[in-house]
C-alpha positions in Angstrom: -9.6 10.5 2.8 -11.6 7.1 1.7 -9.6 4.3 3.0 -8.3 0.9 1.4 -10.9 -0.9 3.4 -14.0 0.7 2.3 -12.5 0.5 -1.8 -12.2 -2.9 -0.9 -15.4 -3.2 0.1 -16.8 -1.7 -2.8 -14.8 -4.1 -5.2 -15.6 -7.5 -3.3 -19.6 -6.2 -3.5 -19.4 -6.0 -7.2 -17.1 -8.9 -7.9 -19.0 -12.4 -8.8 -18.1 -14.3 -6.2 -20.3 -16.7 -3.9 -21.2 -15.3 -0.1 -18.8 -17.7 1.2 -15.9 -16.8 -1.1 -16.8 -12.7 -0.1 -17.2 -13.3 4.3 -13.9 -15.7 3.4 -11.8 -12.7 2.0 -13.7 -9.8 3.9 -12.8 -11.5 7.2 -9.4 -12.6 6.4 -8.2 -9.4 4.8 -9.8 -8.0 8.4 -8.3 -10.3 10.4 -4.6 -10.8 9.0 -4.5 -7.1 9.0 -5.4 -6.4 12.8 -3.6 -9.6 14.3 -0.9 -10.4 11.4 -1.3 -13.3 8.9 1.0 -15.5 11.1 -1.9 -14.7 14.7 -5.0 -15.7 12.7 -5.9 -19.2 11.9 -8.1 -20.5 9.2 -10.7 -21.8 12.0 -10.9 -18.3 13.7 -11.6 -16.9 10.1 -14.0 -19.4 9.1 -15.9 -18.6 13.0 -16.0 -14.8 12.7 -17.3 -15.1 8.9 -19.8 -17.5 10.4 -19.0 -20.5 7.6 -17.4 -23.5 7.4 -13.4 -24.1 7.5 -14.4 -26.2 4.9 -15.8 -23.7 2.9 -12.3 -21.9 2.9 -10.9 -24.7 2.1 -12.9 -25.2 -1.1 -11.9 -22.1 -2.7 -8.5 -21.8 -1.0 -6.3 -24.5 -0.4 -3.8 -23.5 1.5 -3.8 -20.0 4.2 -1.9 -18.4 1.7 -3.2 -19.2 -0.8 -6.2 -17.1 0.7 -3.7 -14.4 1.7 -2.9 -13.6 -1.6 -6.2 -13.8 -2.4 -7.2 -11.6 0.1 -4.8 -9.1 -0.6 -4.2 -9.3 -4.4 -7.1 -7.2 -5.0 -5.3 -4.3 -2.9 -2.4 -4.3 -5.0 -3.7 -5.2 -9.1 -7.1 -3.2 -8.8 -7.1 -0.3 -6.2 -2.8 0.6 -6.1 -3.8 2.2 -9.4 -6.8 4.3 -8.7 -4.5 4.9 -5.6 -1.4 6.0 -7.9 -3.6 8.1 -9.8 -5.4 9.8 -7.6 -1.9 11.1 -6.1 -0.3 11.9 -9.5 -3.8 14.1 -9.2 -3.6 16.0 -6.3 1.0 16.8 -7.1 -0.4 18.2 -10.3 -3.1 20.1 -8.6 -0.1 21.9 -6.3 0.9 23.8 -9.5 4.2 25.1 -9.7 5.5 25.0 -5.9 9.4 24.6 -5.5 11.1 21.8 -4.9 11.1 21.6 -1.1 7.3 22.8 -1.0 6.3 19.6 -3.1 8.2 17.5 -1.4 6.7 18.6 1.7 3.4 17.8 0.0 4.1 14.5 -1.1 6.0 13.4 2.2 3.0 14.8 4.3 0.2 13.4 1.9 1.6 10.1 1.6 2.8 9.6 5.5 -0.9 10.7 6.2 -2.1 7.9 3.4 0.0 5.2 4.7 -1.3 6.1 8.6 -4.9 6.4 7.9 -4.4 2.6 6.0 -2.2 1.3 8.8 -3.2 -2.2 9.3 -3.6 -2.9 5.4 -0.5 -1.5 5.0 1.4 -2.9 7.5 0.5 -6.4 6.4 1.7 -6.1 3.0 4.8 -4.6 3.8 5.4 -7.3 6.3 4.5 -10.1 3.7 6.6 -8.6 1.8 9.4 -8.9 3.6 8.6 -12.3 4.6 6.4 -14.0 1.7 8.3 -14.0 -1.5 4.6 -14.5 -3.7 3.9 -11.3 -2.0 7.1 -9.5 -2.6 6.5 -10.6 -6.1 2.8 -9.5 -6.2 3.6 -5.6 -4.8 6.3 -5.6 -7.1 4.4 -6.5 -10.1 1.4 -4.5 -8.9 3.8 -1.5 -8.6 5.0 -2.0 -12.4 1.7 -2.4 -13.3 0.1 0.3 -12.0 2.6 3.1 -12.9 2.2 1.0 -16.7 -1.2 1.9 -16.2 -1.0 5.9 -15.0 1.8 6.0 -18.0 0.6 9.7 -19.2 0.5 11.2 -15.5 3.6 9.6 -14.5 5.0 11.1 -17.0 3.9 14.6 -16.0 4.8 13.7 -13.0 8.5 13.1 -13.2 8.7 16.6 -15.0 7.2 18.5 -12.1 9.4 16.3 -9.8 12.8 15.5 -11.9 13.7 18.5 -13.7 17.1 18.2 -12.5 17.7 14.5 -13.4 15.1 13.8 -16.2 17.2 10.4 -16.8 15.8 8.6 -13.4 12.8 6.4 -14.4 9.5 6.0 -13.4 11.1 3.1 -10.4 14.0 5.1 -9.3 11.6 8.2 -8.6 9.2 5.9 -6.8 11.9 4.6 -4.8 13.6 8.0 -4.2 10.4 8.9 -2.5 9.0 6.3 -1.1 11.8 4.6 -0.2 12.3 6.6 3.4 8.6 6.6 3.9 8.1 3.0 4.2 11.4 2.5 5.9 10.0 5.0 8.6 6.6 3.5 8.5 7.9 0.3 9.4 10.1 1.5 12.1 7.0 3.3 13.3 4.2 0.3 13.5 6.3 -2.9 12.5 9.5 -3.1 13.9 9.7 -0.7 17.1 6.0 0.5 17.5 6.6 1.0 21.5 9.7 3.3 20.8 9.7 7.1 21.2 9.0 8.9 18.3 9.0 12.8 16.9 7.1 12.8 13.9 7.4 16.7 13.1 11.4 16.1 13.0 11.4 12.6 11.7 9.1 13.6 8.4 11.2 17.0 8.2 14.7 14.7 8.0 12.9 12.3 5.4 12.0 16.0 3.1 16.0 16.7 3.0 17.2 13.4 2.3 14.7 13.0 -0.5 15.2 16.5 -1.7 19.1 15.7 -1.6 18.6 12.6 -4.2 16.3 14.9 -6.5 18.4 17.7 -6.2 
């Protein structure tokens, strides 16, 4: 599974942006995601890219303002190739049941979200606490399913055929809705608590299957 990091990678190579600009947003986007944007200061950025804080400052006024420039790239250019590539591999299942595609999806997508973690976790947590962020997943989210119109469309008939009047957002939600509550149980707000995944994943099928049903 290629992760966010090495997609992001790939876009900041081929974007035109100066050295300083690229070690700015490759080390912040490293940094905010393995300490937390709140843990990582502007000076340890600018030391472990080996530039200037100045240099930050130049381009980015503000450490937000290089947040969401760190992580807006995440969300506007890679959540669709993301979105896509799913839609992809639920169409590639064929015609599995109900409870065998959701199994799928649950199990895909937990995997997805685990093997991203850090990047993940940050924008999630942003999210709750940054309302430009909230703004900027929401937006990317409306964007990208905008932009994957045909397959999402496909999508909801495989998924919905008992409620083909949900939308595109109350499916998304229905779904990944549990998910990212779990996930931020998990890793965000009790990482240090027990946990069975097997049962946990298995209780988020049925009440997702429950909605859809």
């Amino acid at each position: 599974m290629t992760t966010l990091f090495a997609d992001y990678q790939v876009w900041l190579a081929n974007e035109p942006l100066t050295p300083g600009q690229k070690k700015a947003l490759q080390t912040a986007i490293e940094l905010f995601a393995k300490q937390g944007y709140q843990e990582t200061s502007t000076a340890q950025i600018a030391k472990v890219a080996g530039i200037s804080e100045a240099t930050i400052f130049k381009y980015y006024h503000t450490k937000e303002e290089l947040l969401l420039a760190a992580i807006t790239p995440l969300i506007t250019h890679l959540l669709p190739k993301v979105q896509r590539d799913f839609f992809r591999q639920v169409q590639a299942q064929g015609s599995l049941d109900l409870a065998s595609l959701i199994h799928f999806i649950v199990a895909d997508r937990f995997a997805f979200m685990q093997a991203n973690q850090p990047l993940v976790r940050i924008i999630l947590q942003e999210s709750l606490l940054n309302s430009a962020v909230k703004t900027l997943v929401i937006t990317g989210i409306e964007q990208a399913t905008a932009a994957n119109a045909d397959l999402m469309t496909r999508f909801r008939a495989q998924v919905l055929a008992r409620h083909p009047e949900y939308d595109a957002l109350v499916m998304v939600r229905s779904i990944m809705g549990p998910l990212v509550a779990y996930f931020l149980q998990r890793f965000v707000l009790a990482p240090t608590a027990p946990f069975d995944e097997a049962r946990d994943l298995a209780l988020i099928e049925k009440q997702i299957i429950s909605v859809l049903s």
